[in-house]
PDBQT receptor file of N, H, CA, C and O in Angstrom, charges set to zero:
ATOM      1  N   UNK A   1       0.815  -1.208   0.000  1.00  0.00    +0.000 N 
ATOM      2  CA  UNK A   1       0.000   0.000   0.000  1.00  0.00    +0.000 C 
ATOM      3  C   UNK A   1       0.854   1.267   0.000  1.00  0.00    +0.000 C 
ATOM      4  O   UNK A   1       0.536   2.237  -0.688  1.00  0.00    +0.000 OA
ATOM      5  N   UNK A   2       2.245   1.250   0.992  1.00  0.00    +0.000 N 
ATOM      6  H   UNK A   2       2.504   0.462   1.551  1.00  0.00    +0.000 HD
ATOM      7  CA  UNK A   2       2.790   2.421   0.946  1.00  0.00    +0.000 C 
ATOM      8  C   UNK A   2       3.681   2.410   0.231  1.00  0.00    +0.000 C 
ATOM      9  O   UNK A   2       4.345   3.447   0.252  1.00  0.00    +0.000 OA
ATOM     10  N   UNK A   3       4.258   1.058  -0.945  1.00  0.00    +0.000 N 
ATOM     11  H   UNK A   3       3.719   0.216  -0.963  1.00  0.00    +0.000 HD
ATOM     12  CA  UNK A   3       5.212   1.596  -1.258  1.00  0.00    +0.000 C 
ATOM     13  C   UNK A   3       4.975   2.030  -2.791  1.00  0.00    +0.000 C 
ATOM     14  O   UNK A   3       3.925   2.228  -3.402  1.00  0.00    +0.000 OA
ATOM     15  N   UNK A   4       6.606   2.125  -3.281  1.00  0.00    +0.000 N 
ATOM     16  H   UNK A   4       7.459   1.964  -2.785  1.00  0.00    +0.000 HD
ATOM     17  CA  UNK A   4       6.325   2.312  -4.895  1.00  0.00    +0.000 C 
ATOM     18  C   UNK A   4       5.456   3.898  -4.722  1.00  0.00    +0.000 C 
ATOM     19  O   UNK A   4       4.299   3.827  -5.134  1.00  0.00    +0.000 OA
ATOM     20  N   UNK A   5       5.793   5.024  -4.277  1.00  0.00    +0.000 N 
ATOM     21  H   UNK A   5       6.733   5.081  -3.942  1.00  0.00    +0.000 HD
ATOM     22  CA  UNK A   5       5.268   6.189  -4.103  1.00  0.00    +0.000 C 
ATOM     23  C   UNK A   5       6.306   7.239  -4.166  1.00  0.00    +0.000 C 
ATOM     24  O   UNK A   5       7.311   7.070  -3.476  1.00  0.00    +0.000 OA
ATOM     25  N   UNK A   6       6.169   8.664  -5.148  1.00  0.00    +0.000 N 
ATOM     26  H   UNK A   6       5.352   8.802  -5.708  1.00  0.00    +0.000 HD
ATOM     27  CA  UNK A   6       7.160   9.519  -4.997  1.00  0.00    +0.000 C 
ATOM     28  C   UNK A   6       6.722  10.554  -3.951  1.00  0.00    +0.000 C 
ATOM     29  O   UNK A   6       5.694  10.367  -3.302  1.00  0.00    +0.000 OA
ATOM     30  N   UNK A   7       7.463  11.608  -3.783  1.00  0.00    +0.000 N 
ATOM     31  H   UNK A   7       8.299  11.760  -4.311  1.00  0.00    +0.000 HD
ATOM     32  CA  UNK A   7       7.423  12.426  -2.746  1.00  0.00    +0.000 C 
ATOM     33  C   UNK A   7       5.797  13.416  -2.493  1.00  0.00    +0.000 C 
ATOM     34  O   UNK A   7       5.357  13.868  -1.436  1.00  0.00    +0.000 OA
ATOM     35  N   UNK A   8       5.211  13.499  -3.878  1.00  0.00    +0.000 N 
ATOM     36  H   UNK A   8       5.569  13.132  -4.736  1.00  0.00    +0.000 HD
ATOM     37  CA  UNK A   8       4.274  14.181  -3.978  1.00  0.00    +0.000 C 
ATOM     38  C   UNK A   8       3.117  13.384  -3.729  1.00  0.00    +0.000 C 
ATOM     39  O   UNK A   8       2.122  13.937  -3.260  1.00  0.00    +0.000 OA
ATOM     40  N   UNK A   9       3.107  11.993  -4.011  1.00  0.00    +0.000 N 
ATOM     41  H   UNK A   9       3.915  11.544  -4.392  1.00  0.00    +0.000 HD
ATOM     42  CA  UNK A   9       1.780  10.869  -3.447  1.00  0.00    +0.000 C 
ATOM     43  C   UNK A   9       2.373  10.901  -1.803  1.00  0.00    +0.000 C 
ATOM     44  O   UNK A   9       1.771  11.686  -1.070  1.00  0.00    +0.000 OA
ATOM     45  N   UNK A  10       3.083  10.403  -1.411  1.00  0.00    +0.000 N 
ATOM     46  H   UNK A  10       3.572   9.766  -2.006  1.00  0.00    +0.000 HD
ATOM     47  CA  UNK A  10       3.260  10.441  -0.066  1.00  0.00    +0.000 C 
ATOM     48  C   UNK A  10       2.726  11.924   0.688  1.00  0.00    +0.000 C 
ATOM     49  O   UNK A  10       2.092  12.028   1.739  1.00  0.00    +0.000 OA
ATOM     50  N   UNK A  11       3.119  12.806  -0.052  1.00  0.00    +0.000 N 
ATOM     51  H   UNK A  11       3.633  12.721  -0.905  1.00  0.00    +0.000 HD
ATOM     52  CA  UNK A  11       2.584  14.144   0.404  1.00  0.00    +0.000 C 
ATOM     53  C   UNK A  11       1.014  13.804   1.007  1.00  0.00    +0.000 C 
ATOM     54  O   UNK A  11       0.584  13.692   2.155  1.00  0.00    +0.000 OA
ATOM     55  N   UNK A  12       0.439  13.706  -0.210  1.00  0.00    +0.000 N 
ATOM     56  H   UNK A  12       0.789  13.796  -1.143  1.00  0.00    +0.000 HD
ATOM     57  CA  UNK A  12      -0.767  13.793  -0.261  1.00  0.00    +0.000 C 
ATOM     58  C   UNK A  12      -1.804  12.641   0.533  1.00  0.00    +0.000 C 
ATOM     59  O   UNK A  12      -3.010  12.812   0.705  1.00  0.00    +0.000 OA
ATOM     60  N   UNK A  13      -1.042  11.473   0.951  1.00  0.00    +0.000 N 
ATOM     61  H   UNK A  13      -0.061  11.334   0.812  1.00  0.00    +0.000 HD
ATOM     62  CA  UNK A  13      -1.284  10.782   1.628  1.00  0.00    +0.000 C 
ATOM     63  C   UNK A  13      -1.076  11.232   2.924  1.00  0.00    +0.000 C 
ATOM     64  O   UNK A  13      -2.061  11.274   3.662  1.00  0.00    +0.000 OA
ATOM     65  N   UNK A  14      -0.122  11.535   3.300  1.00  0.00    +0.000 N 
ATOM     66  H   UNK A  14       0.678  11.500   2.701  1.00  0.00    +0.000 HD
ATOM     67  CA  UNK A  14       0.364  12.060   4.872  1.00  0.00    +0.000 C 
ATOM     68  C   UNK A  14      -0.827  13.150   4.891  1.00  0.00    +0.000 C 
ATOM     69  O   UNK A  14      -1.746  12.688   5.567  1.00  0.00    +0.000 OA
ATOM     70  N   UNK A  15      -1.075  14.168   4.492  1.00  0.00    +0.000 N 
ATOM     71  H   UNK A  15      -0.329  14.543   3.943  1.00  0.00    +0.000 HD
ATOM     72  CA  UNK A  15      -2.265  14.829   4.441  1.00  0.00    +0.000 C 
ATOM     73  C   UNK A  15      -3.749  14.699   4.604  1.00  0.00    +0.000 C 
ATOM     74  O   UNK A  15      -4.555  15.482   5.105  1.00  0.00    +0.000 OA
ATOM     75  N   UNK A  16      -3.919  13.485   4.042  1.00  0.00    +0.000 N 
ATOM     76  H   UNK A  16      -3.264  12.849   3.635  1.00  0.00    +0.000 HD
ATOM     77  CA  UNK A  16      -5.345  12.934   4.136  1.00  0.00    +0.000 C 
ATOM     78  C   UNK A  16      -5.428  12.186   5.745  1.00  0.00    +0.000 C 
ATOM     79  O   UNK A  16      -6.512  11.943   6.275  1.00  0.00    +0.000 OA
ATOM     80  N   UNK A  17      -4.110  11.880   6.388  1.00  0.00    +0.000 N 
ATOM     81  H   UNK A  17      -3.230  12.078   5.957  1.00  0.00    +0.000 HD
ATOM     82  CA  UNK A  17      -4.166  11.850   7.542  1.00  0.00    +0.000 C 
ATOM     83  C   UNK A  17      -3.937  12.427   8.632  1.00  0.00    +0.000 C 
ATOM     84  O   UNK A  17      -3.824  11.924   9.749  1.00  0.00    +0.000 OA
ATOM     85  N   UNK A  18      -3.836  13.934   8.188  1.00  0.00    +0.000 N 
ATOM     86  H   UNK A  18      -3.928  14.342   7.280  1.00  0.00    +0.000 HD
ATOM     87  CA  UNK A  18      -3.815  15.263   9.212  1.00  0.00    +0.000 C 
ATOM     88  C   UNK A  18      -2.255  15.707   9.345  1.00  0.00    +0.000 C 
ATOM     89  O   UNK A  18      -1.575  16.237  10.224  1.00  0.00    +0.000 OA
ATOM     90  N   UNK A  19      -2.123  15.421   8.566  1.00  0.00    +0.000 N 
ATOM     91  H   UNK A  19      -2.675  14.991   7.851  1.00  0.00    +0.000 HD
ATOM     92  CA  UNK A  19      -0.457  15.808   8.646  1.00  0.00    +0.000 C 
ATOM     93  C   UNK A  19       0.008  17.167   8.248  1.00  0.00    +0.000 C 
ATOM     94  O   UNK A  19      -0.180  17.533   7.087  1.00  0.00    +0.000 OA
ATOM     95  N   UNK A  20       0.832  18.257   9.450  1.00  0.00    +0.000 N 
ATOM     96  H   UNK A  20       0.984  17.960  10.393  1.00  0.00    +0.000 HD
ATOM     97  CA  UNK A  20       0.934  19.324   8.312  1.00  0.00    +0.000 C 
ATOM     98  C   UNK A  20       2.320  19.071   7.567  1.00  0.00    +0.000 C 
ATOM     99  O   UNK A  20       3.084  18.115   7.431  1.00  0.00    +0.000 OA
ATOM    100  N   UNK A  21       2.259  20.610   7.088  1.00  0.00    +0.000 N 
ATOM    101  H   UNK A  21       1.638  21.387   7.199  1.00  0.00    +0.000 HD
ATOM    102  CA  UNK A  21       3.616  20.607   6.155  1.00  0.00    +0.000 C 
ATOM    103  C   UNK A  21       4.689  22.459   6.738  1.00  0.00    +0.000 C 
ATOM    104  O   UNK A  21       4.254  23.578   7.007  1.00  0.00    +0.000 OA
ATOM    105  N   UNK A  22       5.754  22.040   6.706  1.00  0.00    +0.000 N 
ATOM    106  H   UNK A  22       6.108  21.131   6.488  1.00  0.00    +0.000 HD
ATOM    107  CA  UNK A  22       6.285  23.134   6.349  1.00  0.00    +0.000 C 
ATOM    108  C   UNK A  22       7.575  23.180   5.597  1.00  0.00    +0.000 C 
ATOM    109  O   UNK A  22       7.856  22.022   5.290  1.00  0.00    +0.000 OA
ATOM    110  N   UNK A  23       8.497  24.032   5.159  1.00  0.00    +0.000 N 
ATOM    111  H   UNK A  23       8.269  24.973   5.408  1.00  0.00    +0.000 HD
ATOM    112  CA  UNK A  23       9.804  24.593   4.541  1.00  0.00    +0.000 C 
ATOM    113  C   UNK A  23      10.765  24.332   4.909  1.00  0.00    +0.000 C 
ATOM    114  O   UNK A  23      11.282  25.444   5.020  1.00  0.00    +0.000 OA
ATOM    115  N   UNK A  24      11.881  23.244   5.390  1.00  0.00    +0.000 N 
ATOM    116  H   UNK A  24      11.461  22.341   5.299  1.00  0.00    +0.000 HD
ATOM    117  CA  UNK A  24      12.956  23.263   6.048  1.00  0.00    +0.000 C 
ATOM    118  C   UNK A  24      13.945  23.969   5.961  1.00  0.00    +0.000 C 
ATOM    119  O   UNK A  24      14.707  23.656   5.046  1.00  0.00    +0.000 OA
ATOM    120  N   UNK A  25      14.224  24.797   6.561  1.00  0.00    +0.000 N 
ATOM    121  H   UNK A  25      13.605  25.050   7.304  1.00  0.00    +0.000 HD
ATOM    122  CA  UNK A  25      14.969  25.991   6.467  1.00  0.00    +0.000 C 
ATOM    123  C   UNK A  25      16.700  25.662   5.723  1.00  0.00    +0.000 C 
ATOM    124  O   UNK A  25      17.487  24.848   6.206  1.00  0.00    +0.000 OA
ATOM    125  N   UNK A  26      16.853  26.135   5.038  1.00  0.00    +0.000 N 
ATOM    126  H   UNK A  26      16.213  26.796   4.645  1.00  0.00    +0.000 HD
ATOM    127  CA  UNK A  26      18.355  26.182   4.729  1.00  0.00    +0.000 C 
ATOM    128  C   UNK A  26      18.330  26.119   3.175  1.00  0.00    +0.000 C 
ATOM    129  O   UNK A  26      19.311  26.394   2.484  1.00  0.00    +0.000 OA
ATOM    130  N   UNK A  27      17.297  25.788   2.757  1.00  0.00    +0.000 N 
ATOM    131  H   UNK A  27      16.500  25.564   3.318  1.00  0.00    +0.000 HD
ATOM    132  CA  UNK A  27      17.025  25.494   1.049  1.00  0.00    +0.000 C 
ATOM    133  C   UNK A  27      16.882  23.698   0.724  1.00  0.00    +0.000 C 
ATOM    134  O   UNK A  27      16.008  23.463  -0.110  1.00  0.00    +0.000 OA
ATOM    135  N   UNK A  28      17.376  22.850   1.091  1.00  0.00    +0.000 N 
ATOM    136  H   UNK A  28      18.086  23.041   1.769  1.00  0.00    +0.000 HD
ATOM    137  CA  UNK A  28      17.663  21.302   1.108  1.00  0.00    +0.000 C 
ATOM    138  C   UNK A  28      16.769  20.787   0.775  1.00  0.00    +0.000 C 
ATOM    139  O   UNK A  28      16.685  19.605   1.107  1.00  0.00    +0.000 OA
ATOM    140  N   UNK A  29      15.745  21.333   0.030  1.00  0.00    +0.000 N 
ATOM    141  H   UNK A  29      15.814  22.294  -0.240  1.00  0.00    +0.000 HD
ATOM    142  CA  UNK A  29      14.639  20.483  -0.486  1.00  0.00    +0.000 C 
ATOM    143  C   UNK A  29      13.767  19.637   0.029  1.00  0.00    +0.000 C 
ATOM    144  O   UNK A  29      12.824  19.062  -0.514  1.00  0.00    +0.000 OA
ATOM    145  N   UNK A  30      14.199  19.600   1.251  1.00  0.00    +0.000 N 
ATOM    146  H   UNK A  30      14.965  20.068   1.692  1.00  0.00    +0.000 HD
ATOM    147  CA  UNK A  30      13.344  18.432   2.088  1.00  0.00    +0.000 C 
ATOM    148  C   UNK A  30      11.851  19.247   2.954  1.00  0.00    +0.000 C 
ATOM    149  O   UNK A  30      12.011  20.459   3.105  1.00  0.00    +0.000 OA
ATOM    150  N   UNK A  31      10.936  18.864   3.318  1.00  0.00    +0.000 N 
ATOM    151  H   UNK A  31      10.806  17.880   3.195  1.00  0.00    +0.000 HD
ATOM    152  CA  UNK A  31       9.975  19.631   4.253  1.00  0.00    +0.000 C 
ATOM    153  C   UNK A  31       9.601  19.208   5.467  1.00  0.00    +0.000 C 
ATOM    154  O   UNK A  31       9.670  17.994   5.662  1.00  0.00    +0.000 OA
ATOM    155  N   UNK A  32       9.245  19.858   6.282  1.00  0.00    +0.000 N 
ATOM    156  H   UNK A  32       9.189  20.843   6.123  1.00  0.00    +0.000 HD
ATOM    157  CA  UNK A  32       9.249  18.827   7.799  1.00  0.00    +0.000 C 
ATOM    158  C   UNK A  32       7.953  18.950   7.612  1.00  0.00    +0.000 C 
ATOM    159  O   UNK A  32       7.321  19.963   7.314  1.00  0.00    +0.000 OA
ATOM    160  N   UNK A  33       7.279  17.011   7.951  1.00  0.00    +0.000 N 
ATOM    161  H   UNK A  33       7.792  16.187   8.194  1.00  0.00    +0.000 HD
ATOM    162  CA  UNK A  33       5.956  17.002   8.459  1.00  0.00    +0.000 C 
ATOM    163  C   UNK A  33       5.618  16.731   9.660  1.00  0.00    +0.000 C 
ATOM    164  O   UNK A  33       6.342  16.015  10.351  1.00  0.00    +0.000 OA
ATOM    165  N   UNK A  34       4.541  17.215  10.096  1.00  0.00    +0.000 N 
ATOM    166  H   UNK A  34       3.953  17.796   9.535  1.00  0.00    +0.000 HD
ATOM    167  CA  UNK A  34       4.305  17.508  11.754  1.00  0.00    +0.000 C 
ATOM    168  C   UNK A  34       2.960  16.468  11.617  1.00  0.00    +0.000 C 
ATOM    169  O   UNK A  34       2.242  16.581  10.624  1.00  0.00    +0.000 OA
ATOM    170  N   UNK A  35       2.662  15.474  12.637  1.00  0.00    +0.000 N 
ATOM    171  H   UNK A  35       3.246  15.382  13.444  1.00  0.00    +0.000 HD
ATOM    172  CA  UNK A  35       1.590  14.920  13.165  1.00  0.00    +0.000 C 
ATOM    173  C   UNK A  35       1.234  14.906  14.505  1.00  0.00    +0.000 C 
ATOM    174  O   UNK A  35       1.916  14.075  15.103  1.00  0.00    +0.000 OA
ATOM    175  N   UNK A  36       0.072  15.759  15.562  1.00  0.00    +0.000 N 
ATOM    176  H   UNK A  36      -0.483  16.434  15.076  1.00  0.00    +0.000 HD
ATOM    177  CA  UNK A  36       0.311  16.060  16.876  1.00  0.00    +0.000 C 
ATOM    178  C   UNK A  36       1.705  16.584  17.252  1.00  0.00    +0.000 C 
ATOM    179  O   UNK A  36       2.192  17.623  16.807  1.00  0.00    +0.000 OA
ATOM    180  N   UNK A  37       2.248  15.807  18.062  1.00  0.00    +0.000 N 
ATOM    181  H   UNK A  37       1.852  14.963  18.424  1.00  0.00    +0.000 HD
ATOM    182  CA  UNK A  37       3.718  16.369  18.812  1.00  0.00    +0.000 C 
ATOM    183  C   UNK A  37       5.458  15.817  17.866  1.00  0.00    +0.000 C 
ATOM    184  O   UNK A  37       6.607  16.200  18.083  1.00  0.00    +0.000 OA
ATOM    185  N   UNK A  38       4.802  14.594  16.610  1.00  0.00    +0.000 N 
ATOM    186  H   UNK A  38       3.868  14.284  16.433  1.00  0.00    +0.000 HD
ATOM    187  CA  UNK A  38       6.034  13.717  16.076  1.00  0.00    +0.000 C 
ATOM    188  C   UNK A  38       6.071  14.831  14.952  1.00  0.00    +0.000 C 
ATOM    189  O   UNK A  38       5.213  15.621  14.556  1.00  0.00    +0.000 OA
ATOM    190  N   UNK A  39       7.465  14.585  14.563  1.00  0.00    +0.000 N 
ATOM    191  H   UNK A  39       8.162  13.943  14.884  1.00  0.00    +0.000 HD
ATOM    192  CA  UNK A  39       7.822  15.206  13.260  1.00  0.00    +0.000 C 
ATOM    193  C   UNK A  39       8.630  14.053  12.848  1.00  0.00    +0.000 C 
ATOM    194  O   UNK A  39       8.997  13.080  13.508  1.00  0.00    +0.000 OA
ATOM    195  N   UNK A  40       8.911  14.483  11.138  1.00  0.00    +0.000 N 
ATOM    196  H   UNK A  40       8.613  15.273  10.601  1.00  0.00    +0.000 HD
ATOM    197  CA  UNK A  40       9.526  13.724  10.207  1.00  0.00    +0.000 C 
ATOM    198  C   UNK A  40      10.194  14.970   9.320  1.00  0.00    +0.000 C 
ATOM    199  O   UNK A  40       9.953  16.164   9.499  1.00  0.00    +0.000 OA
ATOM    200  N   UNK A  41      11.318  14.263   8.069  1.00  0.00    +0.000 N 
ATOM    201  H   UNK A  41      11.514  13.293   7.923  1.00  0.00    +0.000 HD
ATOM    202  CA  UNK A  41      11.300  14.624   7.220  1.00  0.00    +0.000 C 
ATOM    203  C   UNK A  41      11.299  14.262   6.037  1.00  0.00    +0.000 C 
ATOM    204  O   UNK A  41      11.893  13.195   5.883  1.00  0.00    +0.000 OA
ATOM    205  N   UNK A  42      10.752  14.836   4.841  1.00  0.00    +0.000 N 
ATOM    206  H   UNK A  42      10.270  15.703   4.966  1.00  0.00    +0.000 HD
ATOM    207  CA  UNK A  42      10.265  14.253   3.579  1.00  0.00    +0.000 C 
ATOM    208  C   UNK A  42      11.430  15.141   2.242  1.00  0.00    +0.000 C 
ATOM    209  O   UNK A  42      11.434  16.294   1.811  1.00  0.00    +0.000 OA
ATOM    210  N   UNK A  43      12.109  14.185   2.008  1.00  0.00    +0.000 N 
ATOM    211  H   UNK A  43      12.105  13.248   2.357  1.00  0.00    +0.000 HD
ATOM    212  CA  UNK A  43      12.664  14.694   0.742  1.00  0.00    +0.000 C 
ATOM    213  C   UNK A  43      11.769  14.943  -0.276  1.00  0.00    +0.000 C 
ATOM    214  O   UNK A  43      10.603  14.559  -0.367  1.00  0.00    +0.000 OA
ATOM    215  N   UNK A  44      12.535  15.745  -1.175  1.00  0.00    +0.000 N 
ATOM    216  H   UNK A  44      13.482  16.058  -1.102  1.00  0.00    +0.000 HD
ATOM    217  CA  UNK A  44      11.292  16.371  -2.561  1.00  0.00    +0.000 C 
ATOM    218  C   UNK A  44      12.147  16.646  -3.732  1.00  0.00    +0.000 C 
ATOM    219  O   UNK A  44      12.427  17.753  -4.191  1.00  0.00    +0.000 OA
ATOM    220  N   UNK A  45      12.528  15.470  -4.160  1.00  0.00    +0.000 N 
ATOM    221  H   UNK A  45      12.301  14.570  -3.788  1.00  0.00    +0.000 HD
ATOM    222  CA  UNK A  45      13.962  15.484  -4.621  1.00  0.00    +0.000 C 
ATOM    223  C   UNK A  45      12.789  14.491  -6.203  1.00  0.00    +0.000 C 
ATOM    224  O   UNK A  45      12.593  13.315  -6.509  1.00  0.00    +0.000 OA
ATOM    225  N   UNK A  46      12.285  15.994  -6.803  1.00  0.00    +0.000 N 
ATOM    226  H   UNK A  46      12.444  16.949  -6.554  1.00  0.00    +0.000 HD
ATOM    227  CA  UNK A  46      11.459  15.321  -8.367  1.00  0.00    +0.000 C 
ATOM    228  C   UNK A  46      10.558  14.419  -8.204  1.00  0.00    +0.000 C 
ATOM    229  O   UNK A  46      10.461  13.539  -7.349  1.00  0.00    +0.000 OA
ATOM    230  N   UNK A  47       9.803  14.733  -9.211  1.00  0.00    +0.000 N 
ATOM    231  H   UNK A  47       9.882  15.448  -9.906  1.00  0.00    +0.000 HD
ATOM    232  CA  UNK A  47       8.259  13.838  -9.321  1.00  0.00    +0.000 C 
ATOM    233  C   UNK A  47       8.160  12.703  -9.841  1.00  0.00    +0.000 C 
ATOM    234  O   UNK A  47       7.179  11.967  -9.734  1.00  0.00    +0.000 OA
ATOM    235  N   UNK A  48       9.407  12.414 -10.589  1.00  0.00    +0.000 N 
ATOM    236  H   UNK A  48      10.204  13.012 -10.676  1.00  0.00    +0.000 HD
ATOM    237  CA  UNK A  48       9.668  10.854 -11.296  1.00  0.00    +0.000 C 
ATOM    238  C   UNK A  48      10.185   9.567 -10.655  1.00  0.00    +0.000 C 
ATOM    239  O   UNK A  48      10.177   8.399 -11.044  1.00  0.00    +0.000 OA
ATOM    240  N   UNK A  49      10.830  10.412  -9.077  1.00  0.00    +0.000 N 
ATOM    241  H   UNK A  49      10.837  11.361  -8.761  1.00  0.00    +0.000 HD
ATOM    242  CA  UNK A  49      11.906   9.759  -8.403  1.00  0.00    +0.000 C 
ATOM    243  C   UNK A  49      11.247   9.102  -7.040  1.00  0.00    +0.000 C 
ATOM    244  O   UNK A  49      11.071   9.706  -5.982  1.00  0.00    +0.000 OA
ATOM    245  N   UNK A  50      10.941   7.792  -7.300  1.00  0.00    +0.000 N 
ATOM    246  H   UNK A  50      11.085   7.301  -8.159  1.00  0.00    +0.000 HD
ATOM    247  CA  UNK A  50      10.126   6.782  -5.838  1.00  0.00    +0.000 C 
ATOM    248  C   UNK A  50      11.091   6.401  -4.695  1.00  0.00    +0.000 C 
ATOM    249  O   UNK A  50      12.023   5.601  -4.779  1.00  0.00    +0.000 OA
ATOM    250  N   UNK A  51      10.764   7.009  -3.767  1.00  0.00    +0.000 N 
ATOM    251  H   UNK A  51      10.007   7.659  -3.698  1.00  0.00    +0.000 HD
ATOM    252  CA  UNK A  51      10.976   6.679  -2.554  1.00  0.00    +0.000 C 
ATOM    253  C   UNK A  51      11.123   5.519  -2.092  1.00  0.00    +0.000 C 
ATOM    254  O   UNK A  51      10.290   4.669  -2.409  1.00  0.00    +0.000 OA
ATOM    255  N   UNK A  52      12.420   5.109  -1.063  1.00  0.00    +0.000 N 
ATOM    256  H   UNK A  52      13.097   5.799  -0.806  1.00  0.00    +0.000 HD
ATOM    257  CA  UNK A  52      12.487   3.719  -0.999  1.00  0.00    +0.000 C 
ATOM    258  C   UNK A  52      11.399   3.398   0.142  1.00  0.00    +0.000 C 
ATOM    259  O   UNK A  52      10.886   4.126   0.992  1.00  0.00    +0.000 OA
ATOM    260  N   UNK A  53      11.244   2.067  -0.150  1.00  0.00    +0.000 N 
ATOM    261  H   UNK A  53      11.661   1.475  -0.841  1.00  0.00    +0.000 HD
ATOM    262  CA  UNK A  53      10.344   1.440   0.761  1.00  0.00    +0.000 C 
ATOM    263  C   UNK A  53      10.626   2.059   2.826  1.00  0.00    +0.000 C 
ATOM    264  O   UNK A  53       9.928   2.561   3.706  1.00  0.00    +0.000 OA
ATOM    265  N   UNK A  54      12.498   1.444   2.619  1.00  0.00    +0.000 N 
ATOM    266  H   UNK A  54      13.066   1.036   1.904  1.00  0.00    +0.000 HD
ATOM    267  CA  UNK A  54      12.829   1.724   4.315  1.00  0.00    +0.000 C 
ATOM    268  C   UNK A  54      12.384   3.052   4.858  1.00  0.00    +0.000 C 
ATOM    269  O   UNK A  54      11.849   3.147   5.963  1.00  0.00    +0.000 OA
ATOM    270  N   UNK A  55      12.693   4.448   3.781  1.00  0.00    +0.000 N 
ATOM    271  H   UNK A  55      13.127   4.370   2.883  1.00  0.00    +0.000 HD
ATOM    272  CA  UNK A  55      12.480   5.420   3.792  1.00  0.00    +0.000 C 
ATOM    273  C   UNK A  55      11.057   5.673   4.209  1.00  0.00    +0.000 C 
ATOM    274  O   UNK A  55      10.781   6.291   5.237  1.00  0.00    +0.000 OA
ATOM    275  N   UNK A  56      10.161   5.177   3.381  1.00  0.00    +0.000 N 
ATOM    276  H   UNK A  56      10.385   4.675   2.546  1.00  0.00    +0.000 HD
ATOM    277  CA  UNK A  56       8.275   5.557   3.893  1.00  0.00    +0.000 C 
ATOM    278  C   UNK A  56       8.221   5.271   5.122  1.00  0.00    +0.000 C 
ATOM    279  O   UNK A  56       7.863   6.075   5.983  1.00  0.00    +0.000 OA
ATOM    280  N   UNK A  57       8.773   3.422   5.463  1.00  0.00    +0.000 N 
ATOM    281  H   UNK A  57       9.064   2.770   4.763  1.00  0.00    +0.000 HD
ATOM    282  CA  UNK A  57       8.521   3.091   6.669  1.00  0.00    +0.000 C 
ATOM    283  C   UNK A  57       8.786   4.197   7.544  1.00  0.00    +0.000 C 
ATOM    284  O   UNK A  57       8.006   4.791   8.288  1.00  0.00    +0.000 OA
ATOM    285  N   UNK A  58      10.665   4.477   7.227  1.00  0.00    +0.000 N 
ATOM    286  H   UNK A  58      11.299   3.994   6.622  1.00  0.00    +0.000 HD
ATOM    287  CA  UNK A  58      10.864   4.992   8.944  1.00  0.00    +0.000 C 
ATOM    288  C   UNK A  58      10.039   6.670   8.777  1.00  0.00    +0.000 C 
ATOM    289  O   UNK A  58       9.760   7.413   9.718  1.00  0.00    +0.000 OA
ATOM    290  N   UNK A  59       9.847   6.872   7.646  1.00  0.00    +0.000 N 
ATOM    291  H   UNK A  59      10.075   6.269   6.881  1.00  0.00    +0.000 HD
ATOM    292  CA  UNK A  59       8.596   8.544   8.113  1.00  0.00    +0.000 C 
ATOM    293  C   UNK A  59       7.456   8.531   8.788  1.00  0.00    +0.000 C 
ATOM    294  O   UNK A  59       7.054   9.330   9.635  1.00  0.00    +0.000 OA
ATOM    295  N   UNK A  60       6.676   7.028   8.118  1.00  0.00    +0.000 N 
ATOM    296  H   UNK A  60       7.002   6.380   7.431  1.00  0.00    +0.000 HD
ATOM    297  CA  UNK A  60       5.396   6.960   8.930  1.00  0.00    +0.000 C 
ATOM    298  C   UNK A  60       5.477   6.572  10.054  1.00  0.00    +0.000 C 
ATOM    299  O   UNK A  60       4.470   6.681  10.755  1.00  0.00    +0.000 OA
ATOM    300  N   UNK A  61       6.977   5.848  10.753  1.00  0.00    +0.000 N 
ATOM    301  H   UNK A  61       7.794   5.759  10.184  1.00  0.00    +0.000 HD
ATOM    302  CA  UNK A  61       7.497   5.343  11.982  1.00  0.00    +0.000 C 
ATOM    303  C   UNK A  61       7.407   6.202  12.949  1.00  0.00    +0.000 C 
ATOM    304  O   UNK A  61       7.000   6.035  14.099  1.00  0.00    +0.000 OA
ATOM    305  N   UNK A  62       7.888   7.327  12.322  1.00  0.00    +0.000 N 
ATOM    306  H   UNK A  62       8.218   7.463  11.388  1.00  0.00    +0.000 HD
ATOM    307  CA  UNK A  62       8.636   8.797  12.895  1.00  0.00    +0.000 C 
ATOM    308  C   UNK A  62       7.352   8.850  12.921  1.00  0.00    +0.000 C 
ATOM    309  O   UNK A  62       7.088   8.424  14.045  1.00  0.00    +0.000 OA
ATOM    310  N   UNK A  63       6.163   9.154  12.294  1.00  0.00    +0.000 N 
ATOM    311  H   UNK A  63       6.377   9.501  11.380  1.00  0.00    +0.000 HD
ATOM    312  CA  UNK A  63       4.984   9.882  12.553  1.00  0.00    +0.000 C 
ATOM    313  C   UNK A  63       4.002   9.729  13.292  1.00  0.00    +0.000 C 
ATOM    314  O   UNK A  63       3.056  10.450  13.610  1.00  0.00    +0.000 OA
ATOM    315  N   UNK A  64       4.434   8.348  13.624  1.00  0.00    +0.000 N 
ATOM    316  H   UNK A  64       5.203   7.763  13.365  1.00  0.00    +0.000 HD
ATOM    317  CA  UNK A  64       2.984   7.208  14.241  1.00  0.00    +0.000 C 
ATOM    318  C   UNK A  64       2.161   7.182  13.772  1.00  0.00    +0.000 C 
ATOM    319  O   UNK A  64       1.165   7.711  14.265  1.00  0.00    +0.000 OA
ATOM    320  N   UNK A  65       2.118   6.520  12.495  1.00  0.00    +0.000 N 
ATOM    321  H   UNK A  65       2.927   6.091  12.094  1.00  0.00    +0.000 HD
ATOM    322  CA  UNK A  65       1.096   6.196  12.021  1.00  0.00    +0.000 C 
ATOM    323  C   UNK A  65       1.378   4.863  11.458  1.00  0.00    +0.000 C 
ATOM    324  O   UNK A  65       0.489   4.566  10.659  1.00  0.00    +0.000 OA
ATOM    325  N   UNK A  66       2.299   3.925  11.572  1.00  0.00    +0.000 N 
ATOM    326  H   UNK A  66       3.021   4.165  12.220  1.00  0.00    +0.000 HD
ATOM    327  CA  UNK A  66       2.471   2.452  11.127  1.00  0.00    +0.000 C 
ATOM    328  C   UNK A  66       1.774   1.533  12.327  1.00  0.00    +0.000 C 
ATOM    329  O   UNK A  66       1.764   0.305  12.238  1.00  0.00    +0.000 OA
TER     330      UNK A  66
């Protein structure tokens, strides 16, 4: 279900489960997502380019939501 997803489906998934978003400061392309009190971070590194599987895990890990 979660895998095989680039940065912009994961977006939009983390979203549909209340997730916010913001800008990680420094330019690095990445954005921090906030769920209640957990944070993560989400690379955004192109729309062609799928995210590895370990990677989703440990965000939604980080997020509590696995």
């Amino acid at each position: 279900m979660w895998c095989s997803l680039n940065a912009q489906e994961l977006r939009k998934l983390l979203a549909a489960q209340g997730c916010t978003f913001e800008n990680k400061k420094g330019g690095s392309g990445h954005i921090v997502v906030k769920h209640g009190d957990r944070r993560s971070e989400l690379p955004m590194h192109g729309s062609r380019k799928e995210l590895g599987k370990g990677l989703v895990s440990r965000i939604l890990k980080d997020l509590g939501l696995k």
